[in-house]
BALOBA-1460 file (C-alpha; in Angstrom, 3 decimals):
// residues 180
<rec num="1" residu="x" x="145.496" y="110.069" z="90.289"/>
<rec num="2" residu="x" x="145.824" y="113.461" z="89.143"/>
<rec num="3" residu="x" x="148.987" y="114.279" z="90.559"/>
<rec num="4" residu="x" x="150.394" y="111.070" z="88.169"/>
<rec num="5" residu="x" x="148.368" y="112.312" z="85.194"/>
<rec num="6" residu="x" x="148.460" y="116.443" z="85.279"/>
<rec num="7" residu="x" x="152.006" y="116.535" z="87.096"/>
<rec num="8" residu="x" x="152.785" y="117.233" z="90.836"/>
<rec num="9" residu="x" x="151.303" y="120.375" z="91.563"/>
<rec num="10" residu="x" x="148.089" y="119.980" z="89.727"/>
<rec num="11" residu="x" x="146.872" y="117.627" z="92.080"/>
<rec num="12" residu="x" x="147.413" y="119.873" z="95.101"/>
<rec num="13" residu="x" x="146.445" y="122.923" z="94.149"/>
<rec num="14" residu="x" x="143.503" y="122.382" z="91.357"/>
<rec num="15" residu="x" x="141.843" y="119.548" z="91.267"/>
<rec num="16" residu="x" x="141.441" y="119.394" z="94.894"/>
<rec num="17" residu="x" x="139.829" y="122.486" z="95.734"/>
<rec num="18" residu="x" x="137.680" y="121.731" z="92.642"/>
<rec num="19" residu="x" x="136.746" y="118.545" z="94.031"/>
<rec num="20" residu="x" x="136.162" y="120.008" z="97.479"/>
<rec num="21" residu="x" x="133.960" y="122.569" z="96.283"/>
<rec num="22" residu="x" x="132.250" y="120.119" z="94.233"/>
<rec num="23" residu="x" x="131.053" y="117.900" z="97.274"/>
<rec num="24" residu="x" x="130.140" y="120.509" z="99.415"/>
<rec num="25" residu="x" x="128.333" y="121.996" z="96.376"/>
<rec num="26" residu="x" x="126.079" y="118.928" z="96.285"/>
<rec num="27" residu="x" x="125.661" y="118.831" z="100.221"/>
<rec num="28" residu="x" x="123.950" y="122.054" z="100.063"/>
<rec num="29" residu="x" x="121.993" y="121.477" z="97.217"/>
<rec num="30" residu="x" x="120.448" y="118.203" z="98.623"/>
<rec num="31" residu="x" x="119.756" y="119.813" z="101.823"/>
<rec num="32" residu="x" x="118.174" y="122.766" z="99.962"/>
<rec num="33" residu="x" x="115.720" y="120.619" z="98.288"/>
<rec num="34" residu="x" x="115.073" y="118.353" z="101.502"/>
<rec num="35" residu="x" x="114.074" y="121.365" z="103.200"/>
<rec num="36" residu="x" x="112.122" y="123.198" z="100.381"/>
<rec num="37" residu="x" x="110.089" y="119.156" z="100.177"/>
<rec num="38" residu="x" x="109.646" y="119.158" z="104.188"/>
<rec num="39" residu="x" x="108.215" y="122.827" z="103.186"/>
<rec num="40" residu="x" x="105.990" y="121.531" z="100.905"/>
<rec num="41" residu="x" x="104.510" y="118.347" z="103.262"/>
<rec num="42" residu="x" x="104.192" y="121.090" z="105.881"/>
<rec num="43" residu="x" x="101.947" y="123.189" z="103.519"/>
<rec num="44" residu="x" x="99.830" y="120.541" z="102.599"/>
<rec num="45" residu="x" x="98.741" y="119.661" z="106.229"/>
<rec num="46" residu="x" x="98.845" y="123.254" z="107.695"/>
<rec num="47" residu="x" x="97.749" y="125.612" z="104.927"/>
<rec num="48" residu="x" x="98.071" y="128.787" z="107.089"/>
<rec num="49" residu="x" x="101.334" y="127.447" z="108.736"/>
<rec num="50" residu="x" x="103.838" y="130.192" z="109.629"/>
<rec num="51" residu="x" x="107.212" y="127.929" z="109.805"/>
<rec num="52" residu="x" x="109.745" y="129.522" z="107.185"/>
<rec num="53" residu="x" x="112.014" y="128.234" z="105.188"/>
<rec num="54" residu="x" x="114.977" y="128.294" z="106.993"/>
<rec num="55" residu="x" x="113.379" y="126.570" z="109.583"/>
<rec num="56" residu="x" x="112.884" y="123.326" z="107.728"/>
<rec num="57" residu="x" x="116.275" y="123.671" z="106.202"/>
<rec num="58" residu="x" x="117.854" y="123.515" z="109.616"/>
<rec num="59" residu="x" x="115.544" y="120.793" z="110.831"/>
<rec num="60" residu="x" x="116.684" y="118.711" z="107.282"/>
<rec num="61" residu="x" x="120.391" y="119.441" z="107.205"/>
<rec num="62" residu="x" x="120.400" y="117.535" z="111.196"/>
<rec num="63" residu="x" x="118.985" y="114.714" z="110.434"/>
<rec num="64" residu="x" x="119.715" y="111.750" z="107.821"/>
<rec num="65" residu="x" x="117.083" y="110.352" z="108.860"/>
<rec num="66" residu="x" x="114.278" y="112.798" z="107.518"/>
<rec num="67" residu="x" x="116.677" y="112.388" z="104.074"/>
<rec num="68" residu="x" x="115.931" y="108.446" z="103.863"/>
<rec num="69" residu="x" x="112.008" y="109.373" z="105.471"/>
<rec num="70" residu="x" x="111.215" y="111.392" z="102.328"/>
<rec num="71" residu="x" x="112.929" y="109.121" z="99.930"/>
<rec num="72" residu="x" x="111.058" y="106.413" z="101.207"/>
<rec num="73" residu="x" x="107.631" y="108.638" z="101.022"/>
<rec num="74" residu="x" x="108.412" y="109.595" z="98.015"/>
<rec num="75" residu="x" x="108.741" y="106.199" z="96.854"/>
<rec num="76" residu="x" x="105.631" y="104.978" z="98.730"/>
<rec num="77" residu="x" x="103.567" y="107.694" z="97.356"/>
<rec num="78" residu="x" x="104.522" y="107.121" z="93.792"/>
<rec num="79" residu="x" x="103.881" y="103.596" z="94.028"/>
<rec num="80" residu="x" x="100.283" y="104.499" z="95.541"/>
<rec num="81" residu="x" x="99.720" y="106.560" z="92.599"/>
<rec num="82" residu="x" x="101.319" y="105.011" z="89.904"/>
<rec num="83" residu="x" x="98.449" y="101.576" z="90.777"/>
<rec num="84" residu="x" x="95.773" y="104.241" z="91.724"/>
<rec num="85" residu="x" x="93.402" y="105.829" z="89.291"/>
<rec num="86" residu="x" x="94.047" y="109.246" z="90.807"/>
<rec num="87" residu="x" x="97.300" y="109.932" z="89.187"/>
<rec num="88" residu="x" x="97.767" y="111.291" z="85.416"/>
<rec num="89" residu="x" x="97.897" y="110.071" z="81.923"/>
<rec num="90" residu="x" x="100.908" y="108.046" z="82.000"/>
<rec num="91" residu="x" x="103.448" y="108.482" z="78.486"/>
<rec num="92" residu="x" x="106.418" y="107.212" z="78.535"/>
<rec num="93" residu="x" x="107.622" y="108.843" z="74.812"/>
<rec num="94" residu="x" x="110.583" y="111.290" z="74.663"/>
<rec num="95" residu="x" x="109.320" y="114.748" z="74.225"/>
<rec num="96" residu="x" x="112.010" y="116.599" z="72.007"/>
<rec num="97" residu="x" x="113.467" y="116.643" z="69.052"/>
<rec num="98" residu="x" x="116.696" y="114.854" z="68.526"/>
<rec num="99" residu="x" x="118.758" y="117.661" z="69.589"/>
<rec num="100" residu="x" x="117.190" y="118.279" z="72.440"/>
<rec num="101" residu="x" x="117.344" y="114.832" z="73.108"/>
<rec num="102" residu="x" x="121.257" y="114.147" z="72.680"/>
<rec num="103" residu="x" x="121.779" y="117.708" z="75.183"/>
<rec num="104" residu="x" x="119.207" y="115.714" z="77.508"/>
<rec num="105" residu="x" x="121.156" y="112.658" z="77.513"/>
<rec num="106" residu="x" x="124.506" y="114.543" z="78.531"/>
<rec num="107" residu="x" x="122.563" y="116.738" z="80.646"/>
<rec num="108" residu="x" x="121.502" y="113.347" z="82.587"/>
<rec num="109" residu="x" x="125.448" y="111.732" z="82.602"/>
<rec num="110" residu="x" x="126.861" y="114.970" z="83.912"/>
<rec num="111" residu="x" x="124.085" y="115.325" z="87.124"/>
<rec num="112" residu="x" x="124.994" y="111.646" z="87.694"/>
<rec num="113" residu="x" x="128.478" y="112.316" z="87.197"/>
<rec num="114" residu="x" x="128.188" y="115.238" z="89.769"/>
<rec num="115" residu="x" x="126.153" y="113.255" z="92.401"/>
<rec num="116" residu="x" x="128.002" y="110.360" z="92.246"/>
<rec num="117" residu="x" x="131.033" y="110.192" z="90.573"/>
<rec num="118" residu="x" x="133.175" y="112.466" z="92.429"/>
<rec num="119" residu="x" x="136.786" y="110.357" z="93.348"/>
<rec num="120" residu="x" x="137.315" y="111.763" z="97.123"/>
<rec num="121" residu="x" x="136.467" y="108.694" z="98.419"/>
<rec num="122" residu="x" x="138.065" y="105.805" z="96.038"/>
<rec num="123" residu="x" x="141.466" y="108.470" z="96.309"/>
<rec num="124" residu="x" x="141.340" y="108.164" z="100.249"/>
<rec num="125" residu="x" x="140.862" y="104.217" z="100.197"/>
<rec num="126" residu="x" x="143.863" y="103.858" z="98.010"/>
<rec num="127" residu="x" x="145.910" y="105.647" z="100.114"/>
<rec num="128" residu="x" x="145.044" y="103.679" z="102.913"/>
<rec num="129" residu="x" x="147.592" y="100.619" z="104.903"/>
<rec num="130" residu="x" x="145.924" y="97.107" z="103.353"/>
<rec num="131" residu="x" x="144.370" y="96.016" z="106.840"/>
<rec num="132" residu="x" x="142.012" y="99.331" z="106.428"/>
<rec num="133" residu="x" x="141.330" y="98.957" z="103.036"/>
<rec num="134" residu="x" x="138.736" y="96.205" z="103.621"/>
<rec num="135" residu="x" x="136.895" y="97.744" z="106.322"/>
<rec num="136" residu="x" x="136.888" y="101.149" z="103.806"/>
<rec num="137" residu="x" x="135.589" y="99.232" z="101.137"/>
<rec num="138" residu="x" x="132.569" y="98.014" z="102.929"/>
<rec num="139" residu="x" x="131.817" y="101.170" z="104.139"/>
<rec num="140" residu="x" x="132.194" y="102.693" z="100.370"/>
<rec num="141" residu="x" x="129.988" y="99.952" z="99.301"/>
<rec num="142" residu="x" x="126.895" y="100.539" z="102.159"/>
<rec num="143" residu="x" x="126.809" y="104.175" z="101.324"/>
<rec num="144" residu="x" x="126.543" y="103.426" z="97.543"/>
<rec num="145" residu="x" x="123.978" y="101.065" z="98.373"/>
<rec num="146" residu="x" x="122.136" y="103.994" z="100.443"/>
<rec num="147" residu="x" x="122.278" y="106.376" z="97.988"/>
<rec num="148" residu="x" x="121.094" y="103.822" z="94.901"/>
<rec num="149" residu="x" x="118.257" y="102.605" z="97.256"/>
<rec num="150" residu="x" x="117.136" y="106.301" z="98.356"/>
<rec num="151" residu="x" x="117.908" y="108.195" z="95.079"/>
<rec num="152" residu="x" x="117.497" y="105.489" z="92.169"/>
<rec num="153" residu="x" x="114.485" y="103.821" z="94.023"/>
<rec num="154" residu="x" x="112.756" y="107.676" z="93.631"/>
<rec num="155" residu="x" x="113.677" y="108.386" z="90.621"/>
<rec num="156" residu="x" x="112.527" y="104.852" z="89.026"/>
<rec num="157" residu="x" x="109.098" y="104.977" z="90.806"/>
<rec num="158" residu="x" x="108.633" y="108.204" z="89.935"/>
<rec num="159" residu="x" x="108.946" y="107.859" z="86.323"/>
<rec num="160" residu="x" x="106.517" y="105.050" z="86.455"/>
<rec num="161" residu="x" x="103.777" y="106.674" z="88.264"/>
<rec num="162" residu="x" x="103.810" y="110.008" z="86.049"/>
<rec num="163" residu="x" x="105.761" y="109.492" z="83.148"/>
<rec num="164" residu="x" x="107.738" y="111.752" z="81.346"/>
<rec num="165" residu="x" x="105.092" y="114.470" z="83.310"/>
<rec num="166" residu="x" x="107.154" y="114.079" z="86.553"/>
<rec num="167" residu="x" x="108.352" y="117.206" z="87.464"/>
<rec num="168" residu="x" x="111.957" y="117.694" z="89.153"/>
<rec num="169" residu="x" x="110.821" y="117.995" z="92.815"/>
<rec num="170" residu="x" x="108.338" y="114.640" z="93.284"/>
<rec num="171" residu="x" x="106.683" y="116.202" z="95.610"/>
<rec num="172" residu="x" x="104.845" y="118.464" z="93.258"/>
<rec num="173" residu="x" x="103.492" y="115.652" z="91.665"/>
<rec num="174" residu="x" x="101.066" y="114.900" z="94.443"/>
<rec num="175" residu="x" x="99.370" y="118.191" z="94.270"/>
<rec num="176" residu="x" x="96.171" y="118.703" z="92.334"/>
<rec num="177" residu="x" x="95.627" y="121.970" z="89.879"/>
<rec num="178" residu="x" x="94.283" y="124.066" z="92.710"/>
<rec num="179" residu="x" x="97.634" y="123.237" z="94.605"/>
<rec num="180" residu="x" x="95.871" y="120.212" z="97.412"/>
């Protein structure tokens, strides 16, 4: 696509690299915030823990399956707060004014944009024999359906249990002032 739009050597030598560097940009951040949650969890059962960092940064970047275990805690635990009377005052207004608000708004396309809308993927498919293309379109379409599931289904109960309180890592949410 950018090879027919920018010219013939565009596509090679810019926007590849900057899509490259783009998804392995995003890899690192999610597993940098998977670990610094699993951090967090660890903290809250074992207060005088001595486990680092790094340590649960390793232990989330092998396994999906811690990625889909807090998503689905974090879902669970917003949906036992949002119907308990422990959680906070819920507003659901939009704090700003309208400046703020329109740099919000583009601030919110461009992180979707970035998480989601990179075109590695659709580029490879199209360059793909017809046979394959099927088989690559189902598998395009299941890890959509992951990601929308895991990411959307935190980000949706999370706004409903705390309102426009939540903070950026859910898990903080759970904690009390005095940090239990």
């Amino acid at each position: 696509m950018a090879r027919d739009i920018l010219g013939p050597p565009w596509g090679r030598f810019l926007v590849g690299p900057i899509q490259f560097t783009l998804c392995f940009c995003v890899v690192v951040a999610c597993i940098l915030l998977g670990g610094k949650c699993m951090k967090i969890i660890y903290l809250l059962s074992n207060p005088n823990g001595s486990m680092k960092l790094y340590e649960f940064i390793v232990e989330f970047g092998l396994s999906l399956i811690l990625c889909l275990a807090y998503s689905a805690c974090a879902i669970a635990g917003s949906i036992y707060i949002g119907y308990s009377s422990k959680g906070p005052k819920k507003d659901y207004s939009i704090k700003g004014n309208t400046e703020s608000r329109i740099f919000g708004a583009f601030n919110a396309m461009s992180i979707i944009a970035t998480a989601y809308g990179n075109g590695i993927v659709p580029e490879i498919q199209a360059t793909l024999a017809p046979p394959v293309k099927g088989k690559m379109f189902k598998g395009l379409c299941i890890c959509y359906a992951v990601i929308i599931v895991t990411f959307f289904g935190a980000a949706i109960s999370g706004y409903w249990a705390f309102g426009n309180q939540a903070e950026g890592l859910i898990l903080t949410n759970f904690m009390d002032s005095n940090g239990k």
